[in-house]
C-alpha positions as CSV (number, residue, x, y, z in Angstrom):
1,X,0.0,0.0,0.0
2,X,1.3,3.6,-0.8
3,X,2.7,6.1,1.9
4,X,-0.3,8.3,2.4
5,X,2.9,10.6,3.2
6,X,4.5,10.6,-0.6
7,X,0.8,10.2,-2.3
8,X,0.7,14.0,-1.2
9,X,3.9,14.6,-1.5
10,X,4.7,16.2,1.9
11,X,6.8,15.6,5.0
12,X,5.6,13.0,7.7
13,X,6.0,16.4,10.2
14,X,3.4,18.3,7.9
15,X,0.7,20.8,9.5
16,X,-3.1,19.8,8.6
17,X,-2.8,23.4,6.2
18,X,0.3,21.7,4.4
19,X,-1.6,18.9,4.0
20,X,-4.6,20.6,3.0
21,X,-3.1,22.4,0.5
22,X,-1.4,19.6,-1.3
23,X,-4.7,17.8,-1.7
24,X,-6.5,20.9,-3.2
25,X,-3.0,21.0,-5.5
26,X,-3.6,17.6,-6.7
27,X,-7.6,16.9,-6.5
28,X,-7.4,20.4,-9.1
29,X,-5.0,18.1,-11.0
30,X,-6.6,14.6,-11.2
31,X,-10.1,15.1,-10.8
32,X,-12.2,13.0,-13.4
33,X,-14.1,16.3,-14.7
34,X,-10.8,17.5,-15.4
35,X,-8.4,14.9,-15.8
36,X,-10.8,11.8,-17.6
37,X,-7.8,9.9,-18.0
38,X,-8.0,6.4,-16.4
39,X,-4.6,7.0,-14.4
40,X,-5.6,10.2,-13.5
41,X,-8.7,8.8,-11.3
42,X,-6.8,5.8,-9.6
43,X,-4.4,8.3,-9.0
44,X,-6.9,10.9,-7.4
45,X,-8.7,8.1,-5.1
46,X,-5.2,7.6,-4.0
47,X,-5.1,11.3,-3.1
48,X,-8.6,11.6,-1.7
49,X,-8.4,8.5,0.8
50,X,-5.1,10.0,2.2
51,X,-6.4,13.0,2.7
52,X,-9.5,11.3,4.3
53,X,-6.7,9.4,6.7
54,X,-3.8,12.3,7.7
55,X,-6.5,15.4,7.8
56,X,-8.1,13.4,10.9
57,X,-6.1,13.7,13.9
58,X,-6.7,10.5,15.6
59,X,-6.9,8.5,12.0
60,X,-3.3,10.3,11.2
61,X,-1.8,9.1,14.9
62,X,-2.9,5.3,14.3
63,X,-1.2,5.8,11.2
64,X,1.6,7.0,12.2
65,X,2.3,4.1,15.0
66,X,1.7,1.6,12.1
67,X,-1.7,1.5,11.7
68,X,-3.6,1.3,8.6
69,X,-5.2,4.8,9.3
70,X,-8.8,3.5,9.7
71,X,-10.0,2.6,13.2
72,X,-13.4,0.4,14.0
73,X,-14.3,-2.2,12.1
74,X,-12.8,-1.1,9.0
75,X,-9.4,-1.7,10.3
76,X,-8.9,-5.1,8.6
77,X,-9.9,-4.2,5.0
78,X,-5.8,-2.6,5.4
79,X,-7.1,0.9,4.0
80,X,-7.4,-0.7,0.4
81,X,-11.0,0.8,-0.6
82,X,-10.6,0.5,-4.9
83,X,-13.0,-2.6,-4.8
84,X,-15.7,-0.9,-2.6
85,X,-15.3,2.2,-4.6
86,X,-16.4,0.3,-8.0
87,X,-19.0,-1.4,-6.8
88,X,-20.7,2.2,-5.8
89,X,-19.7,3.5,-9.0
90,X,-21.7,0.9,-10.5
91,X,-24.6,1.9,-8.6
92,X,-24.0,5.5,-8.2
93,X,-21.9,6.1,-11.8
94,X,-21.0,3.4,-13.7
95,X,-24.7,2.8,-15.5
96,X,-26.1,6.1,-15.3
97,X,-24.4,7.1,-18.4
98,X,-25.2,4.4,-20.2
99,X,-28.5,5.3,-20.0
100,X,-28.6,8.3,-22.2
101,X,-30.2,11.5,-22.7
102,X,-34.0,12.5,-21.5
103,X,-36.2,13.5,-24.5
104,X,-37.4,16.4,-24.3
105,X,-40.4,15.3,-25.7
106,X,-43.1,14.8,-23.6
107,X,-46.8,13.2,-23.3
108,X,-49.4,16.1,-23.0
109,X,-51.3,16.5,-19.6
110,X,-54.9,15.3,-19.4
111,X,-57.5,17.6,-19.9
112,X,-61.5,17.6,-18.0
113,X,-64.2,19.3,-18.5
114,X,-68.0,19.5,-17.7
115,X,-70.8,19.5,-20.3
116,X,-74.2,19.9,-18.8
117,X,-77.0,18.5,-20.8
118,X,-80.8,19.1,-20.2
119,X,-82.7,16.0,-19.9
120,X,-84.3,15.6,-23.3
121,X,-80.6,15.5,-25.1
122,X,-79.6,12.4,-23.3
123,X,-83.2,10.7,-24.7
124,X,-81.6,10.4,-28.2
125,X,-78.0,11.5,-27.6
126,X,-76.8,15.4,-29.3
127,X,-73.8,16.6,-30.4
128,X,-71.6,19.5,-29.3
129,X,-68.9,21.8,-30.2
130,X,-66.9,22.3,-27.2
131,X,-64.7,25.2,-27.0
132,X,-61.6,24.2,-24.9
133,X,-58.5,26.2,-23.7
134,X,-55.7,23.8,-24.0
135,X,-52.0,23.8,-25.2
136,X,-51.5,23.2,-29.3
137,X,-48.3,22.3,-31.7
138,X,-47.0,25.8,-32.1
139,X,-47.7,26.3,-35.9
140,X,-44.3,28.3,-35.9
141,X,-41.7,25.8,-35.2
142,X,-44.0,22.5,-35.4
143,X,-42.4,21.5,-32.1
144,X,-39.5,21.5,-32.9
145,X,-38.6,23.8,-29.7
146,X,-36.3,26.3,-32.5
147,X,-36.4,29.1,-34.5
148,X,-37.0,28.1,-38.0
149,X,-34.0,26.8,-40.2
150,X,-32.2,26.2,-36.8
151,X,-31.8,22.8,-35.3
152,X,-30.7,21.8,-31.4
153,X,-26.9,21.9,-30.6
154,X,-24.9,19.3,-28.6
155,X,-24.2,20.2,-25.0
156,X,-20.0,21.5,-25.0
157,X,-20.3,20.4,-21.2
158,X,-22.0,16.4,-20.9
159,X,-20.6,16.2,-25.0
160,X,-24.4,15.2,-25.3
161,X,-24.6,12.4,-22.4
162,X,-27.1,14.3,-20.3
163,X,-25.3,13.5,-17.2
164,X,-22.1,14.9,-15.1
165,X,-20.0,12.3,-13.4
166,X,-18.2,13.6,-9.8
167,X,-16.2,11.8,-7.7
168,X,-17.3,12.0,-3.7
169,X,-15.6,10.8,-0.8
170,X,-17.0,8.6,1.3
171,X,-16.1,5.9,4.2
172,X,-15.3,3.6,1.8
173,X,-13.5,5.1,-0.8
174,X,-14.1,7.1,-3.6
175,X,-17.5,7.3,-5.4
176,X,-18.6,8.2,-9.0
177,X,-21.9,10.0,-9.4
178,X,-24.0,10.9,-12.2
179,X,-26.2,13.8,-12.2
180,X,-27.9,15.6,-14.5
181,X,-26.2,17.7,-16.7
182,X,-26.4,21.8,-15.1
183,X,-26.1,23.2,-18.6
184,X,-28.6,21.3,-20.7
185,X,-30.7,20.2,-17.9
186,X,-30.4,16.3,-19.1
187,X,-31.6,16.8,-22.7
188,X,-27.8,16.7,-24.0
189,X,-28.4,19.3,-26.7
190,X,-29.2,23.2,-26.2
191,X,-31.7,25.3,-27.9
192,X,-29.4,28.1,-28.7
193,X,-31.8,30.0,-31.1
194,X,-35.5,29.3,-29.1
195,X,-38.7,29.6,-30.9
196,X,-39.7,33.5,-30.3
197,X,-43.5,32.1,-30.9
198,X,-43.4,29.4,-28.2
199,X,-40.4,30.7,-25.9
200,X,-38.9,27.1,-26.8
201,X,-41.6,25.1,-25.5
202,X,-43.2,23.8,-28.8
203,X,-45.9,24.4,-28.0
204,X,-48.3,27.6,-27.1
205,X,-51.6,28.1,-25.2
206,X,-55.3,29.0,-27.8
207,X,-58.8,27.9,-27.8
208,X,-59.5,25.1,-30.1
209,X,-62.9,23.6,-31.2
210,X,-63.6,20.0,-30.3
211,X,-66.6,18.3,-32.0
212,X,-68.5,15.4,-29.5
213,X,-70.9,13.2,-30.2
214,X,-72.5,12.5,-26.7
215,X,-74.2,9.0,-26.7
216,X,-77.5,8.6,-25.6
217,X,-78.3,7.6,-22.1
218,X,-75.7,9.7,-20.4
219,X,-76.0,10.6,-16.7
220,X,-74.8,12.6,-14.1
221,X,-71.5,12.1,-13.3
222,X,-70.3,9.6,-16.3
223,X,-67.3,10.8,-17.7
224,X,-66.2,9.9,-21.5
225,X,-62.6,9.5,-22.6
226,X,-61.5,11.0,-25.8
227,X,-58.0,9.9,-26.2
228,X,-55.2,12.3,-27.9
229,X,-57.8,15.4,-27.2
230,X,-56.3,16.4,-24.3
231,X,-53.2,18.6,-24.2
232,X,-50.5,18.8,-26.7
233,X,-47.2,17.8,-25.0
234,X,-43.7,19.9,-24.8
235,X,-41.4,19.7,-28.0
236,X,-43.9,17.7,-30.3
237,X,-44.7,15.2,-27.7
238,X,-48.2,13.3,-27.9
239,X,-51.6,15.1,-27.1
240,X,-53.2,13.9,-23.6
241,X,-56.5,12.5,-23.1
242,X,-59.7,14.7,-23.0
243,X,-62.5,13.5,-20.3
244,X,-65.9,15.2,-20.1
245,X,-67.8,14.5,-17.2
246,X,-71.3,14.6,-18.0
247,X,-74.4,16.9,-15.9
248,X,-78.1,16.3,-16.3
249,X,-79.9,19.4,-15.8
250,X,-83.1,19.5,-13.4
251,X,-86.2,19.5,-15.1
252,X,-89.5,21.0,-13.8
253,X,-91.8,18.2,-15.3
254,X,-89.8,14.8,-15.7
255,X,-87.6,13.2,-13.3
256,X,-85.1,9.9,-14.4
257,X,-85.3,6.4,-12.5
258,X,-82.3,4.4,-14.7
259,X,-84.0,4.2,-18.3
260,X,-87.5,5.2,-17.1
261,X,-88.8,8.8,-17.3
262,X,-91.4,9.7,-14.5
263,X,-93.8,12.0,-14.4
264,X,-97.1,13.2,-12.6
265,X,-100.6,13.8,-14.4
266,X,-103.0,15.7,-12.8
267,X,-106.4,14.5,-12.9
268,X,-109.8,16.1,-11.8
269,X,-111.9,14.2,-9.9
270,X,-114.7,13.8,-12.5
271,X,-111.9,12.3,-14.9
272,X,-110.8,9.8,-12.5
273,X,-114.9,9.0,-11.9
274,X,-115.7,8.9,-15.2
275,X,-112.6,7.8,-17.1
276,X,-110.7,10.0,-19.6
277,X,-108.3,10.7,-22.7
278,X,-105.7,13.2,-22.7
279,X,-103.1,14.2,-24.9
280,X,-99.7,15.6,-22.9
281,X,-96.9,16.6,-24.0
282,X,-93.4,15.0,-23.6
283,X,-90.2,15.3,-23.7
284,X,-89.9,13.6,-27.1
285,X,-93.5,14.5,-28.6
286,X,-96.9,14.2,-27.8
287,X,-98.3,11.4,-25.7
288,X,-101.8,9.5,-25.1
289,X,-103.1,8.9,-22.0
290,X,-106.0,6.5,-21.2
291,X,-106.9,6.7,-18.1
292,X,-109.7,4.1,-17.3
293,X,-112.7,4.9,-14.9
294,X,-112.2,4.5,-11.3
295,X,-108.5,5.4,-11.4
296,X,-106.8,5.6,-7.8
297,X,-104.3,8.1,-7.2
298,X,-101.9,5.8,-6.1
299,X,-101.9,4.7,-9.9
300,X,-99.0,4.5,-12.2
301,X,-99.5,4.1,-16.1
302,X,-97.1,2.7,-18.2
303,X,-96.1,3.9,-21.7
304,X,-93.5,1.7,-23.2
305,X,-90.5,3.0,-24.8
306,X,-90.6,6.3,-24.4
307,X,-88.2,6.6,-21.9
308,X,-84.5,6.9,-22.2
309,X,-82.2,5.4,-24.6
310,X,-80.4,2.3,-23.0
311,X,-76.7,4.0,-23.2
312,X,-75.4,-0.2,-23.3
313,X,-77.8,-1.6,-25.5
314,X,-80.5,-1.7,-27.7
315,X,-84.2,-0.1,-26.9
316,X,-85.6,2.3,-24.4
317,X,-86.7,2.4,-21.2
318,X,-90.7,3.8,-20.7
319,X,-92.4,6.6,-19.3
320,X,-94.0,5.9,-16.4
321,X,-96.5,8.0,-15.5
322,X,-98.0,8.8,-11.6
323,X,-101.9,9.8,-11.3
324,X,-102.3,12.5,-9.2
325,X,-106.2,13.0,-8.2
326,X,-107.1,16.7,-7.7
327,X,-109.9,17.1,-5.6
328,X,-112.1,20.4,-6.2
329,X,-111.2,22.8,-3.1
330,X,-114.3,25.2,-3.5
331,X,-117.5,24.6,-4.4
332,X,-120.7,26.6,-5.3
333,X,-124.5,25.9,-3.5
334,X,-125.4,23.5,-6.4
335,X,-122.1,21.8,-7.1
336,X,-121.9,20.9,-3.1
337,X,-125.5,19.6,-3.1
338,X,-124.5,17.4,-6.0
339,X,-121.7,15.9,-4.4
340,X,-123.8,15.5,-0.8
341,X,-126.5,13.2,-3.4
342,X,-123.7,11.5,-4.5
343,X,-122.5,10.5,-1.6
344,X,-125.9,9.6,-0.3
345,X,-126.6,7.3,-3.2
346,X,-122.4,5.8,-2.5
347,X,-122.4,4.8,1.1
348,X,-118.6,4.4,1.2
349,X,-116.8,3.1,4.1
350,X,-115.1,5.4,6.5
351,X,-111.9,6.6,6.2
352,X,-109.1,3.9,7.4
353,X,-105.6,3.2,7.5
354,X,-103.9,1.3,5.3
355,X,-100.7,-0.1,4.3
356,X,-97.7,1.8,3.2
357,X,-97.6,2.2,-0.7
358,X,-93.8,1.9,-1.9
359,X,-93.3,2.1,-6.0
360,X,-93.0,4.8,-8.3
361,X,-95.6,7.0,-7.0
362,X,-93.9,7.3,-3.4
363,X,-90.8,8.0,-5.7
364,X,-92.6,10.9,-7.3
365,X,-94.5,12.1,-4.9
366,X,-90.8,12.2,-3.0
367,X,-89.8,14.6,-5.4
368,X,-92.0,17.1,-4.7
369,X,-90.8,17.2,-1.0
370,X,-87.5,18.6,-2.0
């Protein structure tokens, strides 16, 4: 093993400034950053590790009384570090060159964005043009990142490698590390003449019109994926994804259960006697009711498919349709004496409890509450 003594070149009697100042001499000397020669960095482990031994007073007195200048457990490894220090460079240095450059081109970000719909667009499905502030190719340099004509340069500092290797002392020896280049930030190459359109970027901020087809049978809170909508990425890189999360406006008249459409029909009590045919009006088009005589208002009529578009599969769901039985609040001398004949002639039974009615009614009738 070498004299830690004539590795620095100084005097066995040398102050901890003499010594100091011959390993700044040398380190200047051999480092790798300066000195890539394979010599040069066995040489300049030899310097750092003793340095590491004679600028620590009690490593320098072992040392000095025929120790190998390390005390603890490492004392048996005889100060000889070289294998210890390669298997960190291979963690720490050794592969991180091999590894390359980063692109600087990059996937886009992903883009959201809320499209409310009122409830008689999701029966058949619509189509929008969405207006969306997102980031574009600039048209300038196509993402290239450069003034027109110009092209990227190699990094004078990395030579195009991306990374910096430095040497750094530690217990056991010397250690190689890579780290991103300072100068060109890890790309390896420089923009020396930037896009003035896109500041170098590739890409710039506008509005841009996106055409959707939104399928029917859409609810609140589904969201839709339109792959390589969303963002444009930096220097050319591939567009995001665009999600639209969908939002069902309220509607005054029809409510949705799944596929169904609900809905409440008021009906005077002489209709409900007598029995009736109306004509309402839907989200869709014009609807006929028959509602048979005797009609309770518990009642639910069924029209078949003309509900909601099934948004996974084929056909629609119905319109269902509550009866809601409006009993006259004032009455006139002979409308009242009518009624008091009637019910003369109809001995009903008293009024009575009866058993909770769950279905759609209680559903619509729910609605109302809020």
């Amino acid at each position: 093993m070498a004299d830690h003594y004539e590795v620095l070149g100084v005097a066995r009697d040398a102050t901890t400034d003499e010594i100091k100042k011959a390993y700044r001499r040398l380190a200047r000397q051999l480092h790798p950053d300066v000195n890539p020669g394979a010599d040069a960095s066995e040489r300049f482990k030899l310097v750092t590790h003793a340095y590491d031994v004679l600028s620590d007073p009690k490593q320098r007195d072992n040392y000095d009384h025929g120790g190998n200048g390390r005390t603890g457990g490492n004392a048996g490894f005889d100060g000889n570090f070289g294998n210890f220090g390669d298997i960190f460079e291979t963690f720490f240095g050794g592969g991180g060159g091999s590894r390359g450059p980063k692109s600087r081109r990059e996937r886009g970000q992903d883009a959201l964005i809320r499209v409310e719909l009122d409830l008689d667009e999701i029966i058949f499905g619509t189509h929008r043009d969405l207006e969306v502030d997102t980031a574009i190719v600039c048209a300038t340099c196509s993402g290239t990142c450069c003034q027109p004509g110009t092209a990227p340069v190699t990094c004078d500092i990395c030579h195009g490698t991306g990374t910096i290797q430095r040497a750094v002392r530690s217990l056991l020896g010397n250690v190689m590390t890579s780290s991103p280049c300072g100068s060109c930030r890890g790309f390896g190459t420089i923009i020396a003449t930037p896009c003035v359109t896109c500041q170098g970027q590739g890409r710039v901020r506008a509005r841009r019109t996106v055409p959707v087809d939104i399928p029917a049978g859409v609810d609140t809170g589904l969201r839709l994926q339109m792959p390589g909508s969303g963002e444009a990425g930096p220097a050319g890189g591939p567009n995001g994804d665009l999600y639209l999360e969908m939002k069902v406006r309220h509607h005054d008249v029809f409510s949705r259960d799944g596929d169904d459409l609900l809905c409440t029909l008021d009906v005077p009590m002489t209709d409900a006697i007598l029995g009736t045919t109306t004509t309402v009006k839907a989200l869709d088009g014009d609807i006929t009711v028959e509602i048979r005589a005797g009609v309770q208002g518990s009642e639910v009529i069924t029209v078949k498919d003309r509900g909601v578009s099934r948004l996974r599969g084929n056909g629609r769901g119905d319109l269902k349709v509550g009866i809601h039985v409006v009993t006259p609040t004032k009455l006139d001398h002979k409308e009242r004496e009518l009624i008091e004949q009637f019910a003369a002639r109809h001995k009903s039974p008293a009024p009575a409890l009866s058993a909770v009615q769950q279905g759609l009614f209680a559903k619509l009738r729910d609605r109302f509450r809020v």
